[in-house]
Structure formats: structure tokens, C-alpha cells
PALO-333219 format. One record per atom (N, C-alpha, C): z, y, x. Coordinates in steps of 0.2 Angstrom, whole numbers, plus 2048, in hexadecimal, padded with zeros to 3 digits. Layout:
N
ZYX ...
//
This chain:
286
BFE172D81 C0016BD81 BF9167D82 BFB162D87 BF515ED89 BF2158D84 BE9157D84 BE9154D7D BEB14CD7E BEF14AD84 BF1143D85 BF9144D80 BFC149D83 C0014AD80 C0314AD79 BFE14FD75 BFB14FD6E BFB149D6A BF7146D6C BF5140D6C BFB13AD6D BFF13AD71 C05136D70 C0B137D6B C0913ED69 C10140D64 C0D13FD5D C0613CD5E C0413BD57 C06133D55 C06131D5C C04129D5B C0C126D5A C1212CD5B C1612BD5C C1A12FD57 C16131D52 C19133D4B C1E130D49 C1C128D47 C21126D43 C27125D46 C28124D4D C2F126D4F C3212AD53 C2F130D52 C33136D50 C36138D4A C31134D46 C35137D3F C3D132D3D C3C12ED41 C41127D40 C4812BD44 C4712DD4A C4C12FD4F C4D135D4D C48139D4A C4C141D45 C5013DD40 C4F13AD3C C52136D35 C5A133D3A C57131D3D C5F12CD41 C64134D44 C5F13BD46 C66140D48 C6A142D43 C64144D3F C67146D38 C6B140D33 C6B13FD32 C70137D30 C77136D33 C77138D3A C7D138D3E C8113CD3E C7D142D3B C80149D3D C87148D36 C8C14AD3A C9414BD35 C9414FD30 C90154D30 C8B159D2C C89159D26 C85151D28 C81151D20 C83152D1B C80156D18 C81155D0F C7C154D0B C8014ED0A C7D148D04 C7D14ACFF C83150CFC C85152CF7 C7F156CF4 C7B159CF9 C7615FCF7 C6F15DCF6 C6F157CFB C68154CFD C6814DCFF C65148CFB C65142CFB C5E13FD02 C63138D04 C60136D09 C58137D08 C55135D05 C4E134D01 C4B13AD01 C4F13FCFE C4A148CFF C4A14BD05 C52149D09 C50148D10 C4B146D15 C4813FD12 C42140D17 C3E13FD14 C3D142D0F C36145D0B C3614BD0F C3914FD11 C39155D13 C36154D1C C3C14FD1D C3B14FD25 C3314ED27 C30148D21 C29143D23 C2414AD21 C2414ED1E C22153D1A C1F158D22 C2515BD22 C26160D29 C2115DD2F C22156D31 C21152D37 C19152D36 C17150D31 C1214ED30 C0C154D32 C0F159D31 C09161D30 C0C163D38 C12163D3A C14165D41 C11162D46 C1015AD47 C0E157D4C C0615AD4C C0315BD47 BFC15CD47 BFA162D4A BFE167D4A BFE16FD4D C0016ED55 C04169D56 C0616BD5D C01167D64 BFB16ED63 BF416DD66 BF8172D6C BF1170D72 BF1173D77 BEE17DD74 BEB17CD6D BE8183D6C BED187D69 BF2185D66 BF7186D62 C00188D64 C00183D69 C07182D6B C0B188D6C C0618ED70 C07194D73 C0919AD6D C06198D69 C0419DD63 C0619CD5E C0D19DD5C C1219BD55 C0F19FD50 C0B1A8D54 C091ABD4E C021A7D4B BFE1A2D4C BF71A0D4C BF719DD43 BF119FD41 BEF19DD3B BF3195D3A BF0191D3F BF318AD3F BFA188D3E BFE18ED3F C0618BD3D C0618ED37 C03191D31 C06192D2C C0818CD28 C05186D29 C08181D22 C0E17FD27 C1017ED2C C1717ED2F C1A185D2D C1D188D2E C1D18DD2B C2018FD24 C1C18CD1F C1C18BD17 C21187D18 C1F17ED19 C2317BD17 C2C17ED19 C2B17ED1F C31180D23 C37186D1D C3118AD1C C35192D18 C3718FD12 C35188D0E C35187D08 C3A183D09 C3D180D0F C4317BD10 C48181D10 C48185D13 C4D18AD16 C4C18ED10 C4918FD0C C4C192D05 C5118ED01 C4E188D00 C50181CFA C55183CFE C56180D05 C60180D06 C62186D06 C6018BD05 C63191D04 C67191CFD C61190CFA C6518FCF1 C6918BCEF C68185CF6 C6D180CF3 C7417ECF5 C74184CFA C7B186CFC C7C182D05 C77180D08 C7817FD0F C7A185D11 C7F180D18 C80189D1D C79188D21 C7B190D25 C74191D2B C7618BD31 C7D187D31 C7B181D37 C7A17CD35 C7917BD30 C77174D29 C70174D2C C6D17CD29 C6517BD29 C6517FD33 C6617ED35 C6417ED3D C62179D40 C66176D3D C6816DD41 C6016AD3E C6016BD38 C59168D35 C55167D3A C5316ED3F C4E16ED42 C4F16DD48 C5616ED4A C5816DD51 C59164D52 C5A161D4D C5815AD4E C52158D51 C4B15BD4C C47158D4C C4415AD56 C45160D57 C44160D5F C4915AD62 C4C158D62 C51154D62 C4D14FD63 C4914CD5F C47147D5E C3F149D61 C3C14DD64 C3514FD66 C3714DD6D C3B14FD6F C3A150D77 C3F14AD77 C43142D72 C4613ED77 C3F137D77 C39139D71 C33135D73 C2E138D76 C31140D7A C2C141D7D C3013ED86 C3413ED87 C3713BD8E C36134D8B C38131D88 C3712AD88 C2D127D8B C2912DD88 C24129D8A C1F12ED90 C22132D91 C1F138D97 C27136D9D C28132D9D C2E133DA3 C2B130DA8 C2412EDAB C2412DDB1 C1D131DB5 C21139DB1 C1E13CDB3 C22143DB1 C27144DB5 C2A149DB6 C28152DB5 C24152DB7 C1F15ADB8 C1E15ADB3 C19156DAF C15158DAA C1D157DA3 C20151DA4 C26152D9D C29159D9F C2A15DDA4 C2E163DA3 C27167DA0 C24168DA2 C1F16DDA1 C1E16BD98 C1C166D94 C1A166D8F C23165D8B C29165D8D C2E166D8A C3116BD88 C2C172D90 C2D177D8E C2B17BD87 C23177D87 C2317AD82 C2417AD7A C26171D7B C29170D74 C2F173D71 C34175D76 C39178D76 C3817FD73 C31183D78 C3118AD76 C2E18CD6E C29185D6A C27186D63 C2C181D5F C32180D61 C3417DD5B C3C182D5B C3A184D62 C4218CD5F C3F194D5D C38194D5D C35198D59 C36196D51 C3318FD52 C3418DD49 C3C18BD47 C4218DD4C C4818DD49 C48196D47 C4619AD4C C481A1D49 C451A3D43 C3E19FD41 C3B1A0D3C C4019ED37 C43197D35 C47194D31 C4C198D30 C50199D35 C5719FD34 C541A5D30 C4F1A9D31 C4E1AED2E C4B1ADD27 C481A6D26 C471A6D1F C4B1A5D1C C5019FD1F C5819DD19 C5C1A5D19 C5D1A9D20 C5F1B0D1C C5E1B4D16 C561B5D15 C541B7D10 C571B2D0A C571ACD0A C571A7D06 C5F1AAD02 C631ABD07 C6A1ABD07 C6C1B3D01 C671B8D06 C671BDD05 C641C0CFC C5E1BCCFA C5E1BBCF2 C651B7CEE C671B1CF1 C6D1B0CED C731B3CED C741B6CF0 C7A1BDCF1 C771C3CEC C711C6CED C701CACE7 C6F1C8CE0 C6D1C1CE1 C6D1BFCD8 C731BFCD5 C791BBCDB C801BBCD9 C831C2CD8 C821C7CDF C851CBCDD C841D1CD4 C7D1CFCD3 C7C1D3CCB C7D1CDCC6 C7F1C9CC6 C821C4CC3 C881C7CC2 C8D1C6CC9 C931C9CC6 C931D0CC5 C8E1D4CC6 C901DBCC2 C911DBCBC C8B1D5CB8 C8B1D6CB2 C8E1D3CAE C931CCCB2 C9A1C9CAE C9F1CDCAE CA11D3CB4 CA61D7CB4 CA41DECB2 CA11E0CAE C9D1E6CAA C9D1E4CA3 CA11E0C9E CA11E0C9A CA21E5C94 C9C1E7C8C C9F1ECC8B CA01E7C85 CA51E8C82 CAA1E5C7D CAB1EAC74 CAB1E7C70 CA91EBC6A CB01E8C67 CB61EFC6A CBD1EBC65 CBD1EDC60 CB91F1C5E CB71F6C54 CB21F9C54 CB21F7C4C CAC1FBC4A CAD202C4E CA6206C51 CA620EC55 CAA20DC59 CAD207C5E CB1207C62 CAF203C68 CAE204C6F CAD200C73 CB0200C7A CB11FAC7C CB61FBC82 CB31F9C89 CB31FAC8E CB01F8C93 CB51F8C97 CB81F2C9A CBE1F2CA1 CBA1EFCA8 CBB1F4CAB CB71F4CB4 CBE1EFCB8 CB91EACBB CBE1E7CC0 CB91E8CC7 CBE1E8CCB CB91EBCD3 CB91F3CD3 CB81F3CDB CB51F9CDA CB01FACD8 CAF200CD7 CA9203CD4 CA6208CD9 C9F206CDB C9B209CDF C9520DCDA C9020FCDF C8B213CD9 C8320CCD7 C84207CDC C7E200CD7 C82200CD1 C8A1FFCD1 C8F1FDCC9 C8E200CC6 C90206CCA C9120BCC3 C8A20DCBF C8320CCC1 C7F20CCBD C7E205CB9 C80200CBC C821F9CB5 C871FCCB0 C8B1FECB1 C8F200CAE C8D206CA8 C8920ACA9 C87210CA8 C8120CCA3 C7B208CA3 C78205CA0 C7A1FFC9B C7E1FDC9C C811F8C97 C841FDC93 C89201C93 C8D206C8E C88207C8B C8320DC8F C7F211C8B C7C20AC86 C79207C87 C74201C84 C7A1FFC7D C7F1FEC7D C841FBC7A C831FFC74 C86208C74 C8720CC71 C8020EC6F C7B20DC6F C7520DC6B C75208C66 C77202C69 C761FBC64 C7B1FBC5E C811FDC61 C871FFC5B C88203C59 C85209C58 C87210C57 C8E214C57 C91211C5E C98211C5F C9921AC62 C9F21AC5D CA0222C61 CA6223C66 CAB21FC66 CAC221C6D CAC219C73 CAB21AC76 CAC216C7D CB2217C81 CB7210C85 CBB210C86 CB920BC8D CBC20FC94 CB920CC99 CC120DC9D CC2206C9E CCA203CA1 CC6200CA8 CCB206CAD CCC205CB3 CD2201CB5 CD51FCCB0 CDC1FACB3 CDC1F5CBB CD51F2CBA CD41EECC0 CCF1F0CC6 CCE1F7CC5 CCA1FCCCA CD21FBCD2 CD11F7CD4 CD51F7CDB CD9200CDE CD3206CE0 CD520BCDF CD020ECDE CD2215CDD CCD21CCD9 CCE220CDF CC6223CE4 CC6228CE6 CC122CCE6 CC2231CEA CBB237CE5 CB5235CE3 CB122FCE8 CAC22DCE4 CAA227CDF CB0225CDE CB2220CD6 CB3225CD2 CB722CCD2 CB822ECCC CB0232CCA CAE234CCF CA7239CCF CA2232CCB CA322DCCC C9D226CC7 CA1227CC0 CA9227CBF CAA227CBC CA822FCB5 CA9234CBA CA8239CB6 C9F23ACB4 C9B236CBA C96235CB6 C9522FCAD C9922ACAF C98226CAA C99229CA4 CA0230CA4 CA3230C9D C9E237C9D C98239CA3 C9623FC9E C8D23DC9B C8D235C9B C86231C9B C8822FC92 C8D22FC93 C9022DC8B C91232C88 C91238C8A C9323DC84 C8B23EC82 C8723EC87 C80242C85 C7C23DC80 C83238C7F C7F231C7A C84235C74 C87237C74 C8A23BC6F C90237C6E C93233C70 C9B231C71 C9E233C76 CA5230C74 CAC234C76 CAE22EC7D CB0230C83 CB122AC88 CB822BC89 CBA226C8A CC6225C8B CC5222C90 CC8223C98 CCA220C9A CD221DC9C CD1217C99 CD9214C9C CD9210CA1 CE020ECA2 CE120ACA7 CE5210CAF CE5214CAE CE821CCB1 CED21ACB6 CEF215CBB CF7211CBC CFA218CC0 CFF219CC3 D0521DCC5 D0021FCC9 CFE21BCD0 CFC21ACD7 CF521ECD6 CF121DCD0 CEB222CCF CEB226CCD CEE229CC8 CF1230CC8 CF3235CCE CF7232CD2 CF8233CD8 CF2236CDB CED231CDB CE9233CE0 CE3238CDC CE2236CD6 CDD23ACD4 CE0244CD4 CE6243CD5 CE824ACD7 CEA24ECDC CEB247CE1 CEC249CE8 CE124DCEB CDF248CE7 CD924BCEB CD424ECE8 CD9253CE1 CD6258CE0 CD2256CD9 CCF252CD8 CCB250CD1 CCC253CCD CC8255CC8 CCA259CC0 CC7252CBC CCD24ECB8 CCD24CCB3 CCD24ECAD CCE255CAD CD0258CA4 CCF25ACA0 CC625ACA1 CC3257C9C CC0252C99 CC424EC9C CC4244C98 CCB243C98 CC923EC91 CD123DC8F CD3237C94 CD6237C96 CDB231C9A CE022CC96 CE1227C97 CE7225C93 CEB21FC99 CF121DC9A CF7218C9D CF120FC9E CEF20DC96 CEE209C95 CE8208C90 CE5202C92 CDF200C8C CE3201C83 CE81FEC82 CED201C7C CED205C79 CEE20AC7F CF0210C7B CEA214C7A CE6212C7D CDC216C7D CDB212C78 CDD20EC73 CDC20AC6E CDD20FC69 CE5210C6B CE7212C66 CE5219C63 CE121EC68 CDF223C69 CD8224C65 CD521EC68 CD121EC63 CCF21EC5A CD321AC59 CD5219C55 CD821FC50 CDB224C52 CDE228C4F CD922EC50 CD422DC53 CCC233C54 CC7231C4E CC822AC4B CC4225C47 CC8228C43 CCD228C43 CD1229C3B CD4223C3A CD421FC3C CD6219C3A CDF215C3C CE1211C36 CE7212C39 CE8208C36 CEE205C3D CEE1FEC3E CF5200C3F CF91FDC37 CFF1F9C34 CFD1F2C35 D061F1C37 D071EBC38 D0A1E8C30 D081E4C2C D081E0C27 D101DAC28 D151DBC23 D191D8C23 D161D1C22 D1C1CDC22 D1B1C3C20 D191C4C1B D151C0C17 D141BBC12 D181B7C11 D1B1BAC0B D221B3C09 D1D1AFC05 D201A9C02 D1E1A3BFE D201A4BF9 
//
């Protein structure tokens, strides 16, 4: 980039930042709900400021160059923040697809009487500011890509509860499938449970396991032989017609674990291993 050039897009800062703030503002898109006008162009004045100073004739060619790392930063720091804060990838595109938007409508307005050179130096604004879009994309992915695993072990850990319905008694009901990341949650919370409680037998209800095939049952028969080596008894309920079915069409040996219909009735089962016994208590008259 020429240093006459350089030189006009400094002089002409303040209104690029004006005519980025005017696309962004128009665009049908905005969400105000995520980002107020205000941190909007704290952001935009933020970016422009370190941007226009980089776009040297030494530099412009070289996205890899020492000199664009504080674009760069700021940039990865935007495209993380709205990662977190729930923008889409065209939300944060547009961020930046504006700002060229706005480079090259004051870069024609004031190089227009001179055709050769506005292509020549349009080309290249164009070629470092869609480098610094595939930078942006590929940061917000990662961005996207942490809040998806925080969420996804989040929900393993709300739907992995282990549950203490009696004294030496513990229940854990699986919803989802069960793959082998789960089944090690699963597999550490019991165990971790039956240490803390000194529970002897464990109850793991598959009623909301969608379906059982050989390698659900195989986590599974890992999970009831992780439990016995803790020196408790494992029950699986939850058994519907349709599993049954299947765990026999494809050949599984379930018989050596007790199986039961329902969480109920692996209650009741336990219960009668505990020696224990639940009468129902007539009314209290007056």
C-alpha cells in the first residue's frame, strides 16, 4: 500500500469509523439484546484504531507479520466474547464484512480520480480484510466449539444423577443414550457415591435409554462389574418389551445381573436383599 495512501486512511479514521457504525446500525441483524450500542463502538473504535496503523505498504502483503498480531488479539477476543454470548457465525461476519464496507466506500470517495491506482490498492484491502474474516470464523468456531463441550458435560452431569432413595440404597436413572464419554460419568459418580454412602446395592434405570445395542449393553455390563469390585450388588430396571427383545435377538448374556420391568420393582428387590420391609399404615382416626 502506498504511503500517500496510508496516509489518507489515517486522516480519514474518523470517518470510517462513522460509516462502519452507520452499516452496522442498519443492518436488520443487530442485536441490541446481546450488545449495546456503546460496547459496539468501543469495540469497532478499538479494532480501527490498531487496524489503520498496520495497513503499511510493509505489512499489507503479510497477514503472517509480527505487526498484525494486536489485530489479531483484539479480533480473536471479539469472536470469542460473541461466541459466548450466543451470536451466530453471520452476526459476527458482518462485524467485519462491514468494516471493509466502509474501507473501500472512503477509499473511492477519495482515490476516485484515479482509477488504476483505486483498483490496485482496493485489491489489496480486500485481500487483508478477508484474511482477517477467515481469522475471525475460525476463532468464533473454536469459541463455539468450547461452549458446546462445557454444555455438553453440563448436561451429562444433570442427566447422571446418583440419587440416595435409602439408607445402602442408590439409584441412578440414565436418560439418553449411553456412549463410552457417559458411561465413564456414570461409572465415576456411582462409584464416588457408594464410597461417600456406604451403599450396598446400586440401582441403574435405563427407562429413558431410547434403545439398547451391543455396545450400550457392553457400558453397561462394564458399569455393574465397576460396582461389584466396590463390593455392591447392581439392578438394572427399566427392561421395556422392545429391549428385551433386542438384547436377545443379539445374542447378550444378561444373567448374571438381576434385571427388573421397573425402577419399583428393583426397589422392591432391594429392599428384600436389605431385609427390609414397607407396610402400608392404616388412617388415623380421631
Amino acid at each position: 500500500m502506498s504511503l500517500k495512501t496510508h496516509q489518507l486512511l489515517q486522516k480519514q479514521k474518523k470517518n470510517i469509523l462513522e460509516l462502519w457504525m452507520k452499516n452496522q446500525l442498519a443492518d436488520e441483524g443487530l442485536r441490541e439484546d446481546l450488545i449495546s450500542n456503546e460496547d459496539l463502538r468501543s469495540q469497532s473504535e478499538e479494532l480501527i484504531n490498531v487496524l489503520i496503523s498496520n495497513l503499511t505498504g510493509d505489512t499489507i502483503n503479510d497477514i503472517n507479520s509480527e505487526e498484525w498480531s494486536p489485530v489479531i488479539e483484539i479480533l480473536g477476543g471479539i469472536a470469542i466474547t460473541r461466541a459466548r454470548q450466543g451470536f451466530s457465525p453471520r452476526e459476527t461476519g458482518n462485524f467485519v464484512f462491514s468494516l471493509k464496507e466502509a474501507l473501500l466506500e472512503v477509499l473511492q470517495q477519495q482515490v476516485k480520480s484515479d482509477p488504476k491506482a483505486l483498483f490496485e490498492e482496493s485489491l489489496k484491502i480486500n485481500r487483508i480484510m478477508d484474511n482477517l474474516s477467515v481469522i475471525t470464523f475460525e476463532t468464533f468456531i473454536k469459541g463455539r466449539e468450547e461452549v458446546i463441550l462445557r454444555q455438553t458435560d453440563e448436561i451429562s452431569e444433570i442427566s447422571t444423577p446418583v440419587i440416595r432413595v435409602w439408607d445402602g440404597i442408590l439409584a441412578l436413572p440414565i436418560i439418553g443414550t449411553l456412549d463410552s464419554s457417559r458411561t465413564q460419568v456414570v461409572m465415576e459418580n456411582l462409584l464416588q457415591e457408594i464410597v461417600e454412602t456406604g451403599s450396598s446395592i446400586a440401582i441403574l434405570d435405563i427407562s429413558g435409554v431410547p434403545a439398547v445395542d451391543s455396545l450400550v449393553a457392553q457400558h453397561l455390563i462394564k458399569t455393574v462389574s465397576a460396582t461389584r469390585l466396590m463390593g455392591a450388588e447392581c439392578i438394572i430396571s427399566g427392561i421395556r418389551p422392545e429391549i428385551a427383545q433386542t438384547v436377545v435377538h443379539l445374542g447378550i448374556d444378561l444373567s448374571n445381573i438381576i434385571t427388573k420391568a421397573t425402577l419399583a420393582s428393583a426397589l422392591s428387590y432391594a429392599f428384600k436383599s436389605l431385609r427390609l420391609e414397607v407396610r402400608k399404615v392404616g388412617t388415623v382416626k380421631n
